[in-house]
C-alpha angles and dihedrals in degrees: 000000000000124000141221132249116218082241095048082051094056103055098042088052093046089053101045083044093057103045102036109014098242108138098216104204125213085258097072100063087108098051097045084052093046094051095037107055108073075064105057093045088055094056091040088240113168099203143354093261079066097053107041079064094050086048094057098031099061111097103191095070103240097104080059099043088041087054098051086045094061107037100048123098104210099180119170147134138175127291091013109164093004109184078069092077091029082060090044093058102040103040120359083053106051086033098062087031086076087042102050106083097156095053083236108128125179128206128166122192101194117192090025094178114188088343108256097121093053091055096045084057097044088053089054090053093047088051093038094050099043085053096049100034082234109162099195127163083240105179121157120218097207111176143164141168095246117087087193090066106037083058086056091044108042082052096058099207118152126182119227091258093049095051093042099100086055118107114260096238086059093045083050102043103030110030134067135193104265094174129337095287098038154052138202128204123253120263087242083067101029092051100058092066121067114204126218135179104233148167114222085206096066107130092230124027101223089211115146100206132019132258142251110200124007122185114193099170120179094354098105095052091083097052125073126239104281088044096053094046092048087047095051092047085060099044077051087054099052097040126097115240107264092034126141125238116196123187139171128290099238085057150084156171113247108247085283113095104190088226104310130126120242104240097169137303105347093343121118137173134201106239 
């Protein structure tokens, strides 16, 4: 296998820092190398030096879209961090139910992964909604840089393993058999999140209209600190006032809060 000079490694890692955010620490030498080589024998590259040229020096984009495939990390799985969406139903939902006054509600899931978290989301609304008679425009913008997963999102095919943790009037109400080992959620579900490929380190974030509720879980664990905070002060810009930010539980926001409001344990609002 070939191996990676420090230099090699810092250029790679200033590169994947620039363009997507994620702080590649000197660590992780043996698992870039170790993602990365299949690669560089496909392409009959000698050395890293070589393919960090090839990389930017490939104009239609796939060298690009191959290497964010491979380094991130995209792990996910239903029900994960759960008193989120418990926190969702009970309070973030009536809550913006007496706000809410154009129907129009507004939910991104950014850094969707494989898209468990959107449907879970999507689920809680449908319930939400038939309870309270609620007749809300309730489409979900889920989006993240890896093509790989957005394909396995935007199916929606789970296998029984992976919707077990669900609970079993979901199950019952929102997922059909797709083969004998999995199942697929229904088009009523699937068709309330639009998937889009995007890079959380775009300058502008072309949105139209603000949000109410953004969760970005797990993603900011991979940036470092300037990163994080310019990342949160865009997610503040594009929120309505009142909107709610939830992160993941093993993150935070620095003691600044870029202008949120500390609600609990990696829960803010815009106030």
């Amino acid at each position: 296998m070939i191996t990676i000079t420090e230099k090699e490694f810092n250029q790679l890692a200033r590169y994947i820092k620039d363009n997507y955010g994620i702080n590649l620490k000197e660590e992780k030498k043996i698992l870039l190398i170790g993602r990365l080589h299949t690669v560089l024998a496909e392409h009959n590259l000698e050395s890293f030096s070589q393919y960090y040229q090839y990389l930017i020096g490939d104009r239609t984009g796939k060298a690009a879209i191959t290497l964010i495939n491979k380094i991130t990390t995209n792990h996910t799985y239903f029900m994960r961090e759960n008193n989120h969406f418990h926190y969702m139903r009970e309070n973030v939902l009536p809550s913006l139910a007496n706000t809410i006054k154009d129907r129009d509600l507004r939910i991104w899931c950014a850094g969707c992964a494989s898209g468990e978290e959107a449907y879970t989301i999507a689920m809680i609304l449908d319930e939400f909604c038939q309870r309270e008679k609620l007749c809300w425009d309730k489409k979900l913008l889920a989006t993240d840089i890896s093509e790989n997963v957005l394909s396995m999102a935007i199916s929606g095919i789970y296998s029984k393993e992976q919707v077990s943790p669900l609970p079993d009037r979901w199950k019952k109400e929102y997922l059909k058999k797709y083969d004998e080992d999995n199942f697929v959620f229904i088009d009523k579900i699937k068709d309330e999140i639009v998937y889009r490929k995007f890079n959380l380190m775009d300058s502008i974030f072309p949105f139209k209209k603000k949000f109410h509720v953004i969760f970005c879980r797990n993603v900011m664990i991979y940036f470092d600190n300037d990163t994080k905070d310019k990342l949160i002060c865009k997610f503040y810009d594009n929120m309505e006032y009142g909107g709610y930010l939830f992160i993941g539980h093993s993150e935070s926001l620095n003691g600044g809060l870029g202008g949120f409001k500390y609600i609990m344990p990696s829960v803010y609002r815009k106030e």
